[in-house]
N, C-alpha and C positions, 0 to 999 in steps of 0.2 A: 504494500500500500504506500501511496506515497506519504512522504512525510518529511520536512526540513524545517532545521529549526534556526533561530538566532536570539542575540540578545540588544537590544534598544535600552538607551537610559530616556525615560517619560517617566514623570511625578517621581525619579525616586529610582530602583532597579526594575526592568520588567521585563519579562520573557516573553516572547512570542514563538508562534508554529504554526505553518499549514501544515493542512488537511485536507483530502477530500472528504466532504459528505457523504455517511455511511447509513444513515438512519430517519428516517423523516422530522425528526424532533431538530436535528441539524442544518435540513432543509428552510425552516420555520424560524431560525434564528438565522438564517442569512438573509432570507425574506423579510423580516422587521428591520434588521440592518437597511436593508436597500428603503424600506418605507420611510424610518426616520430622515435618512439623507435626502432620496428624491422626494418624497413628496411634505413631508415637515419643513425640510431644510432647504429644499427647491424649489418647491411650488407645482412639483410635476402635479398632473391630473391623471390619476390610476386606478384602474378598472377592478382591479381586485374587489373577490365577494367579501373577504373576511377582511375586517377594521385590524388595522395597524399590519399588514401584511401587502405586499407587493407580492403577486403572483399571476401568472397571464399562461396561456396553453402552451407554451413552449417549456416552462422548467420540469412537469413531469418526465422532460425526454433530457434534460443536461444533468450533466454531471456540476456537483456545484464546489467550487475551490475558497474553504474556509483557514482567516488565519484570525488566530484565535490566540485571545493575552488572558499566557497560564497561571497568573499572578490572580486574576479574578474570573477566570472561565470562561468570559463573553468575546462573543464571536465579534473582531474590531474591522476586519477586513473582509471583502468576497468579490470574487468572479465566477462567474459561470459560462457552460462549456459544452457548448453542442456538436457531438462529433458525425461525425460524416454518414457513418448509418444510420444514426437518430435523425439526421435530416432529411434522409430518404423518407424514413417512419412518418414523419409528422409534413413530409412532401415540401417543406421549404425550410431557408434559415428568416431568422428574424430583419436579416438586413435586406432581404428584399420588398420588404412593407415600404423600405426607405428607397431603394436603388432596384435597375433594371442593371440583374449581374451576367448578363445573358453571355459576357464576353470573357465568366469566367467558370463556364460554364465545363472546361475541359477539365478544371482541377477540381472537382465539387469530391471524388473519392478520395481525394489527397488532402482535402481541407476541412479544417476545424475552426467554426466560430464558436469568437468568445463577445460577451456583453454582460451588462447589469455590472460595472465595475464601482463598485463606490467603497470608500475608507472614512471610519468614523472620526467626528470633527473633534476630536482629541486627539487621533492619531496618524496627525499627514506632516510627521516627520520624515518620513522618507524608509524609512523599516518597513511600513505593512506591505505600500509599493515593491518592495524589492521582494518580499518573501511572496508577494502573487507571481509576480516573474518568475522567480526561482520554481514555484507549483507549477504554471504554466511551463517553462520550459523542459521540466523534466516528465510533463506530460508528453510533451509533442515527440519527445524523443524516445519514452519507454515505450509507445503504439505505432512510433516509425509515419506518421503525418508531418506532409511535405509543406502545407502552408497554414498560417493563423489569420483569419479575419476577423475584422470586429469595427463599430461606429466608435469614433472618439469624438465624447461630444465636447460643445462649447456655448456657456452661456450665452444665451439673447439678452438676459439683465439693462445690455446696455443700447438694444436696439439694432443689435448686428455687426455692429463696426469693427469688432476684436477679432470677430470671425471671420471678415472678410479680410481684412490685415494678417493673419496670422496666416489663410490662404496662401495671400498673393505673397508673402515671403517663404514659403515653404515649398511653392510648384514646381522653382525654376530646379532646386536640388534631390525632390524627393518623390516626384512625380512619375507614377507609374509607366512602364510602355505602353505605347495603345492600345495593343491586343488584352490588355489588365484592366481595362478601363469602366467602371463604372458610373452610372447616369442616375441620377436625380430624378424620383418621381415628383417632390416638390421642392423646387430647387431655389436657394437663399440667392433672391434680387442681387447680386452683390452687388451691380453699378448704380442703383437705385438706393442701396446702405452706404457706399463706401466706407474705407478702413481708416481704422484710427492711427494715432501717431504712435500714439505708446500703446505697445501687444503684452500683455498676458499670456502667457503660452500654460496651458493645463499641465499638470505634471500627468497623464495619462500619455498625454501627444508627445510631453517630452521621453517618455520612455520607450514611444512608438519606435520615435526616430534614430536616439539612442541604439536601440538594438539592430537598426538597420531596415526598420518597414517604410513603405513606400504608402504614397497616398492615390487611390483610386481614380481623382479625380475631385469636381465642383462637389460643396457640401450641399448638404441637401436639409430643409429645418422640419424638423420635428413638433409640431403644434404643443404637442401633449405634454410635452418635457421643456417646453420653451428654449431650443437647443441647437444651434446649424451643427450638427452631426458631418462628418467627414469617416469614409470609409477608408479602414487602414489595411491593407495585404504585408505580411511577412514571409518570406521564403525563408524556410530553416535552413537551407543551402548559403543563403548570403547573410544569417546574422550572424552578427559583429561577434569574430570570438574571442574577443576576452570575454565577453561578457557571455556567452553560451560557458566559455570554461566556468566563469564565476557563479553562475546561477545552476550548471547539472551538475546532480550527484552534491549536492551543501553538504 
């Protein structure tokens, strides 16, 4: 099973560890996790039946990647993780609600998306970030999956601007080849926003790129989460290895 651990100094001494989710009761606490951030702390609008829980038809098919501070038990981090035959199962991934992936459509048996990424608003020093990479990487590499995809969102808070800024500096270096290209089902005005002076770069995107992912393409905004979403592809083939050495096998 996987499992890596480390140590973060927050309040004091405190350990952390991912995990996958093994048990429904685990499921449940990632699911409150994601509710307090996205829609407490967001303002997302989410469909979920059961109060204080974010849940939609796609998690009974993922696998869910919990990291969890052993010091008080509570799950502080999570991502979740739809792998290639769960996508068959449930006949799509969740990124196509947002993008027409029709052009990557060769690698759908090779690829694992990931989403639902949130870290609790005590702990975005940079530890929970790393030990989901460290679970995700040593995922992709114990099932032999050649690509990771997933939305990296970015607030609207400010009307769009940061996210068409962070765009247009990131296309000219990190911009997929065209045959990778994905399309915007409702695609963020950018020339109608235009981008701000000073960027915010999310620490999600900055780890995106970090490790060597490319971006799909124009963002596309998400109503519901109030969020230009940007599709991110990673080829295990071309990420950066130090950081593959650093993050498999912890």
């Amino acid at each position: 099973m996987l499992h890596a651990r480390a140590d973060e100094q927050l309040h004091g001494a405190c350990r952390l560890s991912v995990t996958l989710a093994t048990t429904r009761d685990e499921v449940l606490e990632a699911q409150r996790l994601r509710y307090q951030v996205f829609a407490e702390e967001l303002g997302a609008r989410l469909d979920g039946q059961e109060p204080g829980i974010d849940q939609d038809m796609f998690d009974p098919f993922c696998e869910h990647l919990l990291v969890r501070d052993d010091t008080t038990g509570e799950v502080v981090g999570t991502y979740r993780i739809l792998a290639p035959s769960a996508a068959r199962k449930i006949g799509n991934y969740y990124s196509e609600s947002e993008f027409d992936l029709v052009r990557l459509a060769n690698l759908r048996n090779r690829m694992v998306e990931v989403g639902r990424s949130c870290v609790h608003r005590d702990y975005r020093s940079g530890g929970v970030i790393t030990l989901l990479w460290s679970g995700l990487s040593n995922y992709m590499v114990r099932n032999g999956y050649e690509y990771l995809m997933g939305c990296a969102s970015i607030s609207m808070a400010d009307g769009g601007h940061n996210a068409v800024a962070i765009y247009d500096q990131i296309k000219d270096q990190h911009l997929s080849p065209v045959e990778w290209r994905a399309f915007p089902r409702c695609p963020l005005p950018m020339q109608a926003i235009g981008g701000s002076k000073d960027i915010s770069l999310p620490p999600l995107i900055k780890g995106y790129l970090r490790v060597g992912a490319m971006v799909c393409g124009e963002p596309a905004w998400d109503p519901d989460f109030n969020t230009a979403d940007l599709l991110m592809l990673l080829p295990m083939a071309q990420m950066n290895r130090r950081y593959l050495r650093h993050f498999v096998n912890r």
